[in-house]
Structures are given as C-alpha cells and as structure tokens.
C-alpha positions in Angstrom: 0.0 0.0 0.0 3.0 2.6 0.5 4.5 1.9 -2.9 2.6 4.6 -4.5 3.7 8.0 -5.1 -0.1 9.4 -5.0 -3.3 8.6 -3.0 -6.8 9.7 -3.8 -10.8 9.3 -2.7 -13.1 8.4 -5.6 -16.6 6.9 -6.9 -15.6 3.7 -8.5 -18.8 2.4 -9.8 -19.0 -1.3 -10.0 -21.1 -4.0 -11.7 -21.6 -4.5 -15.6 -21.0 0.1 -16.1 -17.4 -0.1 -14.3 -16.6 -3.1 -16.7 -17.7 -1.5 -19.7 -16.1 1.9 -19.0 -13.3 0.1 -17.8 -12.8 -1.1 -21.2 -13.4 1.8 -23.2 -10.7 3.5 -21.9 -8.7 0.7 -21.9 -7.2 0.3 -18.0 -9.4 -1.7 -15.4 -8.0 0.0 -12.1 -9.8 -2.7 -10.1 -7.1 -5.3 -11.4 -4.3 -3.5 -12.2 -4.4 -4.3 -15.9 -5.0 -3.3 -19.2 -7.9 -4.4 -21.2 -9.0 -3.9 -25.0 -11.0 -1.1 -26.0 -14.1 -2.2 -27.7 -15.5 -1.1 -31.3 -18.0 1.1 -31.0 -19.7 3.2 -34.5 -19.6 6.3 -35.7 -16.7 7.5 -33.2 -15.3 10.7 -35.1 -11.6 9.9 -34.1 -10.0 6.5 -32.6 -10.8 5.4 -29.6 -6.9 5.4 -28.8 -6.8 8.9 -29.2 -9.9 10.0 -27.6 -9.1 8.0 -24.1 -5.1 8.9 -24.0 -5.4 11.3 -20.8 -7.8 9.8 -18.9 -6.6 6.4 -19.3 -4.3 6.2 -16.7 -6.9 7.4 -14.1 -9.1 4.8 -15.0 -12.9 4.8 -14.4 -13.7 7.6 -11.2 -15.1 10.5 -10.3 -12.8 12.6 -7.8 -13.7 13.5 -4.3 -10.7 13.8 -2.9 -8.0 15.1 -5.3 -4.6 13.3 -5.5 -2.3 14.2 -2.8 1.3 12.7 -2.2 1.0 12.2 1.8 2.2 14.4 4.1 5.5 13.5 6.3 5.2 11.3 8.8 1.7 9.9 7.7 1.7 6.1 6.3 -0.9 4.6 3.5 -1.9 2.6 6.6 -2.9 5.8 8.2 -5.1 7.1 5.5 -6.3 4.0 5.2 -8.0 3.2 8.8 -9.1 7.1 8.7 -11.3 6.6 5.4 -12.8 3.5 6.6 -13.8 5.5 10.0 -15.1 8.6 7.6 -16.7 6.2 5.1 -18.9 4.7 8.4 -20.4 7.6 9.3 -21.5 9.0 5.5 -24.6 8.2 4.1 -25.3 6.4 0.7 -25.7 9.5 -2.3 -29.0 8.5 -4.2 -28.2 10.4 -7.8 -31.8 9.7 -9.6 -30.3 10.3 -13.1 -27.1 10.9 -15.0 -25.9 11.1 -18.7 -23.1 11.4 -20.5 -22.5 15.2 -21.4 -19.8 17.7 -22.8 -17.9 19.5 -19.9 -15.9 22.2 -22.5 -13.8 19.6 -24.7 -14.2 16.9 -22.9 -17.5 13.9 -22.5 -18.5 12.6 -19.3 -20.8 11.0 -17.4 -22.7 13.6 -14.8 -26.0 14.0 -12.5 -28.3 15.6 -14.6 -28.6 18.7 -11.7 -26.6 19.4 -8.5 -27.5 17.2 -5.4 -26.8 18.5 -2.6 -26.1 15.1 -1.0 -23.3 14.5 -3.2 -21.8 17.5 -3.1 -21.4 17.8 1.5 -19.8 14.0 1.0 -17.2 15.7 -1.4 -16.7 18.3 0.7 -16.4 16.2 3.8 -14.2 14.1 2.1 -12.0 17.4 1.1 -11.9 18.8 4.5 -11.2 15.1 6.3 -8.5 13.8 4.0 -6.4 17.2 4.5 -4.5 16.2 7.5 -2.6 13.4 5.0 -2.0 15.5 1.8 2.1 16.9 2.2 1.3 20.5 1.1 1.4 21.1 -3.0 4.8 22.4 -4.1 5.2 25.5 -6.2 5.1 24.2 -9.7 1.9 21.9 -8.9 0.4 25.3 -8.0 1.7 27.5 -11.0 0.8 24.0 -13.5 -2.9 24.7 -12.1 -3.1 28.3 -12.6 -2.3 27.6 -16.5 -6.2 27.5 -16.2 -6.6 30.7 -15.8 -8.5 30.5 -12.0 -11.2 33.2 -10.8 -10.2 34.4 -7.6 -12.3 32.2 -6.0 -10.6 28.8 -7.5 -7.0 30.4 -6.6 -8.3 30.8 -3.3 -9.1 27.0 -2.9 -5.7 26.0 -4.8 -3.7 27.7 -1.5 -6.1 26.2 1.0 -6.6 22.7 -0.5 -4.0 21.8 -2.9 -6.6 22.1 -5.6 -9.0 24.7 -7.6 -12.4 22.8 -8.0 -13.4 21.9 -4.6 -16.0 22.8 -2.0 -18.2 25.3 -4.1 -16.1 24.9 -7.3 -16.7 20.8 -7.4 -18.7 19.4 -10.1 -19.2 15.5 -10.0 -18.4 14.3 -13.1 -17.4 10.4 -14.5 -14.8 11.1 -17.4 -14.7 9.5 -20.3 -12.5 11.2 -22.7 -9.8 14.2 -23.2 -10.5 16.8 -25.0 -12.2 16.6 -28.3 -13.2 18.8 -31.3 -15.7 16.7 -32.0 -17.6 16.6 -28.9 -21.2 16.1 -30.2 -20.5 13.2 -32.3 -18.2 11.5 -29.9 -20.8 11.8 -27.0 -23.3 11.0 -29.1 -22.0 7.1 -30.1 -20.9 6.8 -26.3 -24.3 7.3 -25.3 -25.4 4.6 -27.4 -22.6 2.7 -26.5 -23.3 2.8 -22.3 -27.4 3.0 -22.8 -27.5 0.2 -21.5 -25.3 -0.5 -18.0 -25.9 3.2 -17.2 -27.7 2.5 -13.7 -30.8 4.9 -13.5 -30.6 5.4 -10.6 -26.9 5.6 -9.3 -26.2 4.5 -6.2 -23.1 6.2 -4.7 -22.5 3.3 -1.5 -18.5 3.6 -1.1 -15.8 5.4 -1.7 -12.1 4.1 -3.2 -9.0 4.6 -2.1 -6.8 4.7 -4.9 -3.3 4.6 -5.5 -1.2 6.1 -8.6 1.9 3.9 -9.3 5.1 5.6 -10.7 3.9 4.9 -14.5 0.9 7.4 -13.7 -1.6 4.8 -13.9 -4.1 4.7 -10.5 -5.2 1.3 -8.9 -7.8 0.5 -6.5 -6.6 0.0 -3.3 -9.6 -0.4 -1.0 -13.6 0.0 -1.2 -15.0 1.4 1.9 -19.2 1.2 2.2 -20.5 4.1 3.4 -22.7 3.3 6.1 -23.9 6.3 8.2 
C-alpha cells in the first residue's frame, strides 16, 4: 500500500458500467491491468486517441483530489481514517445521469446538482487534508495555467486544488478533450445506454493509489454506512 507515489478518494462504480467503461478507456483499475478497448460506431476519431489522458486514471469521479502524503503519515494511516469517515457517511441516491460535454471533454454527470453528493465531497476534502504533504510550487503555477477566478485560486492555496468545495462538479470522465464533442458523446451514449444505472447508487468510496507509470489502482472499497 506505500508503494505509491499518490493517493486519492473516488466513486468507482461497480457492476456491468465499471466493466464497460473500464474497457473503453482501456485500464481496469480494479485489477491493475490493461484491457482492449471495444468497437464502437460512428466515433469521429480512434478510440486510442480520444481516451489517451484519462486512461491512466481509469474509471472515477474525484472527491478527494490526489495528494502525495504528508510527512510522517503512512498509507496505513489514511487507510484506517477513510474506513472511520466512510462509516459515518450516508449512501448518495443520484436519480439520473448522462453522459455530457464538460468544454472539450464527455462525461458521465448527474443531470442537476445534489446537494447530497456534493457535502460527501466536501467532507471528504476537508477530512482527507490532515494526510496531503502540502502542494509544491510548480503543482500550484501548473494549475493556474487554467486561468482561475479568484475564488478557484483561493481553494488551490487552502486545499492543494481549484475545484473543490463550491467549485466541485461531479463528473465520471470519459474522454480528453475533443473537437468533435457532439459526435463522440453521441456514439458513447449509445454505446453505455444500457449498464448506465438509472438510478446511481453512490455506496463507497475508493482509495486509490497512482503507481510511478501514472496509472491509478484500486486500493480499497470502503461502504458508506452512516
């Protein structure tokens, strides 16, 4: 568990719409392996091409950003804390989601804000803090490439990172950016019709781990039972 360089809290969904998105972007974080993409019509550009950056992350949605851990503070630590947290946090009941454009890229989002899902994430921020080693400089200026509002800047200094707490917006990637973000969400919609649970059930949260080759594994479910 300490042989990552990166830890961070996510949705993992499970069942037959983990497996499927698992294989579209080709890396099933559950197992640790690679998988084949499948073939699915009328995608605009190769499937290759379209899942390159959000490969390595594998199949999430983010509630606790990535954090190296703070000194002094072992996986094993983080570990025991987010089984504690995860027992006193309620399951998130999302009654529908689809698959959407987010600027260039598609992915997989509630269909409005739930309040719900949004305290577990910021929970989740505010309790994981204590592990995350404070982000150095050039993590800080890489983020700010995105041009923050003063309001995201001010999250990036007390967090580690912009889109949090007011700024969060639950979302289940499925590609990098795309020019052809119609067409592309359009086949994937097809593609997912039918695993896409309606409704979602959000009843744990992941620990993940990102090896030294950038690619993020499943280190632990916890069930949140609150």
């Amino acid at each position: 568990m300490d042989d990552f360089k990166r830890y961070g809290i996510y949705v993992v969904p499970d069942g037959a719409f983990f497996e499927a998105a698992s294989a579209w972007l080709g890396w099933n974080s559950a197992t640790g392996q690679p998988v084949p993409h499948p073939d699915v019509p009328d995608l605009p550009e190769p499937v290759t091409v379209l899942t390159a950056t959000p490969q390595k992350y594998g199949f999430h949605g983010t509630i606790k950003p990535p954090f190296a851990l703070a000194d002094g503070i072992s996986a094993a630590d983080l570990h025991a804390d987010a089984s504690r947290f995860c027992a006193t946090q309620d399951t998130v009941l999302i009654p529908e989601q689809n698959l959407r454009r987010m600027g260039g890229i598609i992915a997989n989002v509630p269909t409005k804000p739930y309040a719900t899902l949004e305290a577990l994430a910021a929970a989740s921020v505010e309790a994981f803090d204590a592990f995350r080693a404070p982000a150095s400089e050039a993590e800080l200026d890489s983020r700010r490439k995105a041009n923050l509002s003063d309001r995201q800047e001010a999250l990036l200094q007390k967090w580690g990172y912009p889109y949090v707490m007011d700024e969060f917006r639950f979302h289940l990637t499925l590609t990098g950016r795309t020019n052809h973000a119609d067409a592309v969400r359009d086949a994937l919609a097809a593609h997912f019709a039918p695993v896409l649970p309606r409704p979602f059930f959000i009843n744990s949260l992941a620990l993940m781990g990102e090896d030294d080759l950038g690619r993020f594994h499943l280190i632990h479910r916890y069930t949140l039972s609150g």
